[in-house]
C-alpha angles and dihedrals in degrees: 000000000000115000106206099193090068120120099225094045088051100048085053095046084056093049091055100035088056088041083052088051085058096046100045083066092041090056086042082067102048095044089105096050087048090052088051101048098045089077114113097217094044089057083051089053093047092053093051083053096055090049088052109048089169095051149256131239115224092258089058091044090046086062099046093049106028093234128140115255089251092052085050096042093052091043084058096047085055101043098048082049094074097035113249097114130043137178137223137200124236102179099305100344133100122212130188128216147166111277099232090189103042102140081217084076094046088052091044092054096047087046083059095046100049085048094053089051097055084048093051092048095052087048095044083047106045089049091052088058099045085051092052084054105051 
């Protein structure tokens, strides 16, 4: 059991509770990208992008998800709002493409880092104090 009186417990618990405070803003910031991205058929779009990594054009999108060219079309809008995606012109035609250097991914990644550090610490810490008790 954990004693939460404990010095050591409660230096920890300050020391997340300060690193939450950061993430809370960090996840503030990324709220847009995670809008964009909790649509079905963007997610749909994203993935046909992956596959893709030398683009598609809508139409080509329009077959791989089985939207309408207007629901790709605004996906795409949105998508390319926040920055994940990007497009690019070869003569008349426009093709879409991960963006490989959206800071919404770096902040997105950093988000995820800083999670997976606050996890770590509550795990390092709650076996520490199983292991004081035995």
């Amino acid at each position: 059991m954990i004693d939460i009186h404990d010095k050591d417990w409660r230096k920890i618990m300050s020391e997340v509770i300060e690193r939450m405070n950061v993430l809370s803003k960090e996840f503030a910031n990324c709220r847009t990208t995670f809008v964009a991205m909790g649509d079905e058929n963007r997610q749909l779009i994203i993935i046909a992008l992956l596959q893709h990594y030398e683009g598609l054009r809508v139409m080509e999108l329009t077959k791989l998800t089985n939207l309408s060219r207007p629901a790709v079309s605004h996906h795409l809008k949105v998508l390319r709002e926040v920055g994940i995606i990007d497009m690019y012109k070869v003569g008349t035609k426009n093709f879409y493409h991960i963006n490989g250097i959206a800071d919404a991914w770096i902040e997105l990644i950093n988000l995820l880092h800083h999670m997976e550090m606050i996890v770590s610490t509550l795990n390092t810490s709650r076996i520490n104090c199983i292991q004081k008790e035995e």
